[in-house]
N, C-alpha and C positions, 0 to 999 in steps of 0.2 A: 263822380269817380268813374273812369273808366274799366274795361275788362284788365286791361293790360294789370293797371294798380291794383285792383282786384286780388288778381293773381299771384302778385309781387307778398299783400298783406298775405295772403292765404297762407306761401309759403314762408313766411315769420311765423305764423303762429305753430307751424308744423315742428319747425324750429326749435320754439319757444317749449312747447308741450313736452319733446324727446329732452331736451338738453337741461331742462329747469329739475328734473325729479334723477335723471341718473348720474352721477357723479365725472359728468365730463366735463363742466362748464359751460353754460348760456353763454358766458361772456365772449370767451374763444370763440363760438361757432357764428353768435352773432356780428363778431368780427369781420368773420370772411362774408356773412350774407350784409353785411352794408356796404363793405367792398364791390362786389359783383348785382347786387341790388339796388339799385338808387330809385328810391322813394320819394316820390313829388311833393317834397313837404319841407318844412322852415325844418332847420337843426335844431330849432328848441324843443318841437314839436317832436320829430325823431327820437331825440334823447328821452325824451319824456315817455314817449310811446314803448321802448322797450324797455322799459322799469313796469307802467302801468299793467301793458297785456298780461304779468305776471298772476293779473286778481281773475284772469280766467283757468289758470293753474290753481290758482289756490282754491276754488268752487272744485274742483273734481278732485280735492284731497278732502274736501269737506264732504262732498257727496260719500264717496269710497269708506269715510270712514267715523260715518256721523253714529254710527251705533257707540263707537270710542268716546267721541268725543262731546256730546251730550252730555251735562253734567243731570240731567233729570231721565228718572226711566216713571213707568205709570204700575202703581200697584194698588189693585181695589179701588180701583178709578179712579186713583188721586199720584198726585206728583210728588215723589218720594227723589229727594237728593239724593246725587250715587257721590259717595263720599271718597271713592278709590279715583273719581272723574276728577271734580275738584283738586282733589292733592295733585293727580298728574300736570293739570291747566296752572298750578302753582307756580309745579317745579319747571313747566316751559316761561312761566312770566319770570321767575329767577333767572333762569339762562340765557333769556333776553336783554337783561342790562347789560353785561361787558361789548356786546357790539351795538346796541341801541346808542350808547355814552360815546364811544368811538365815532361812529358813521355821524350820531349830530355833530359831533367837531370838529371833524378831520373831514367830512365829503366832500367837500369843493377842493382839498389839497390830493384825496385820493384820487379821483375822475380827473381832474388836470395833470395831474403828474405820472400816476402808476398806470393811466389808460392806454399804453403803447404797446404796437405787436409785440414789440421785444418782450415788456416785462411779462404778457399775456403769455406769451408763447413760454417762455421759462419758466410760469408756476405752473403751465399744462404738464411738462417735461418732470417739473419736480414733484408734484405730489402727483403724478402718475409714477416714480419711482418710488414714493414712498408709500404707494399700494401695493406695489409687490413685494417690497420687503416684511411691511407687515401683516401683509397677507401668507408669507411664507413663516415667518414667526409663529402665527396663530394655528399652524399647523398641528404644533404639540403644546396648544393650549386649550384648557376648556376654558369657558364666558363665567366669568362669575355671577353677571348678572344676564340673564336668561331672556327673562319678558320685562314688556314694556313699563308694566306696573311695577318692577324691583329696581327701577332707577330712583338711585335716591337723590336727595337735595341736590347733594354735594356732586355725583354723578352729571348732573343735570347743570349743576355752574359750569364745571369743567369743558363739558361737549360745550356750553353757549360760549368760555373762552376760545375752544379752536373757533368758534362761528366768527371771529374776530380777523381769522387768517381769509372768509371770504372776501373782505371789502380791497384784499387787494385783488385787481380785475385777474380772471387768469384761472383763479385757484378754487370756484364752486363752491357755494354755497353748503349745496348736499354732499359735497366729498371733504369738505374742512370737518361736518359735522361729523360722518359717519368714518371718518377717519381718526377724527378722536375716539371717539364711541368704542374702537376696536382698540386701538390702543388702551382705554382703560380695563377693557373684559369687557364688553358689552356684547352680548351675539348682534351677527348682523342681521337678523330679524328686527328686533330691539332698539338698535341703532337706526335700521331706515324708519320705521313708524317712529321715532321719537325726532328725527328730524323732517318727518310729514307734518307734524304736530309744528315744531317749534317755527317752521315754514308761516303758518297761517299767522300772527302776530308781526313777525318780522318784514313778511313781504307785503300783508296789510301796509303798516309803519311806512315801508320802502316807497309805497305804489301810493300813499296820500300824501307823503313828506314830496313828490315829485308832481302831485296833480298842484298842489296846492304851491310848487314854486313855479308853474308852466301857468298857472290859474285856469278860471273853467269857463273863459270865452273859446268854443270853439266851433269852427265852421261845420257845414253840414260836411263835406269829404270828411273829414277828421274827426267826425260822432261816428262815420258808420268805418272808418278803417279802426277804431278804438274797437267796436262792437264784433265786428267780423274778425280781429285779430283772438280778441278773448274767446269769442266763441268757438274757434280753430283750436287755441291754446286748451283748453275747456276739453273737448273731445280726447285730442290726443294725447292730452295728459292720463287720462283715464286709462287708455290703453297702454302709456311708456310705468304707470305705476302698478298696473297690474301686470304685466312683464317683469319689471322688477321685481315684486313680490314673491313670484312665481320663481325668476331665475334664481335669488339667492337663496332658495332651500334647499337648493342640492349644489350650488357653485359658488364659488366666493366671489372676491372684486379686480383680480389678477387682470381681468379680460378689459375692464375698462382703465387699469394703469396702463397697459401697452397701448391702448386705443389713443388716451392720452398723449404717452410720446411721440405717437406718431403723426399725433394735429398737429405736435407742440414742433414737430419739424419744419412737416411742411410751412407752417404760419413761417417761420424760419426763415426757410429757403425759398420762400416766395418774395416776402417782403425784403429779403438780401438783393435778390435779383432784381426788384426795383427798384430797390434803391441805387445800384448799381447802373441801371440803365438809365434811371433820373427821370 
């Protein structure tokens, strides 16, 4: 692999890191970087590669918040189940069926059919409007549900139903959840760590259901662009989720609905204008 490729993986996982954990969509932005990036590698490979580098995102929500997520803590030397851990890892593997059952059955029809700038660009436009409307709602609302630990079951189905609005491309994974989340009462404290959480299963699932259809002969470029993608992804994940965490304590999500429509333009007006030009 040369510098150039190098460079090219480097800045995917940069990418990758920012766009996978704040509620703008991976999908959109990976859009425009495979547009203007071209990567010396089979389309299988590519396709495959921007599902997989996911599991270097998902290790720095694991690092960030493995005190949570731990269902064992140590007392009098011995390993004592933490039983509030458990019930939370529950109520993520409940929330996980309504788009687990969907994406087995419908992937090959959502990727071929809903993967177009258009449809991309229009769920940026539309659930970046429906952030600030409901962000402007929650105005004169309190959360009925506080922390992470007061999501209940049922809380916890619901948010894994929007998770159902991510598989169409466009509409983000983290913003289908934490977009429900607020629409039930959820604070958005609550909301981002219960979709960091529901993240690790899902994207695990996503990132083996895709090795496992690319399978695992692969050349030496393509061990170490896998390696160097994750490990980029890995880093600046760390950094786009500790910003987040940080930003939503005193600001809501207003900033990244605008931010939204105005991907969800230009992707718009770019792709009009080539099309246009042919």
């Amino acid at each position: 692999m040369d510098i150039l490729e190098l460079f090219k993986v480097i800045i995917i996982g940069i990418v990758e890191g920012i766009t996978e954990w704040l509620p703008i969509s991976s999908t959109g932005h990976m859009l425009l970087v495979d547009e203007f990036i071209n990567l010396n590698m089979s389309i299988a490979f590519k396709e495959m590669f921007f599902v997989v580098i996911q599991l270097g995102a998902i290790l720095a929500v694991v690092v960030l918040f493995w005190h949570k997520m731990l269902p064992f803590t140590k007392k009098n030397n011995k390993l004592v189940l933490k039983k509030e851990t458990c019930s939370l890892w529950l109520k993520v593997a409940f929330a996980c069926i309504p788009s687990g059952v969907i994406g087995v059955l419908f992937n090959d029809i959502l990727e071929t059919k809903l993967s177009t700038p258009l449809i991309i660009s229009i769920m940026l436009i539309f659930y970046g409007v429906l952030f600030i409307i409901i962000e402007n709602k929650n105005k004169t609302r309190v959360p009925t549900t506080k922390e992470l630990e007061d999501i209940s079951y049922k809380t916890a189905f619901i948010i894994g139903v929007f998770q159902i609005l991510s598989l169409i491309p466009g509409t983000s994974r983290s913003g289908s959840t934490i977009l429900g989340a607020l629409m039930i009462g959820v604070s958005r404290t609550a909301a981002a760590e219960f979709t960091f959480f529901l993240a690790v299963p899902t994207m695990l699932g996503a990132s083996a259901f895709k090795l496992l259809k690319f399978g695992l002969n692969f050349t030496g470029a393509e061990m170490i662009t896998l390696a160097v993608g994750m490990v980029v992804a890995f880093v600046v994940s760390v950094i786009a989720i500790k910003f987040l965490m940080g930003y939503i304590k005193k600001h809501d999500f207003k900033i990244f609905g605008w931010y939204r429509i105005v991907l969800g333009l230009i992707l718009i007006a770019y792709f009009g204008i080539r099309f246009i030009i042919g």
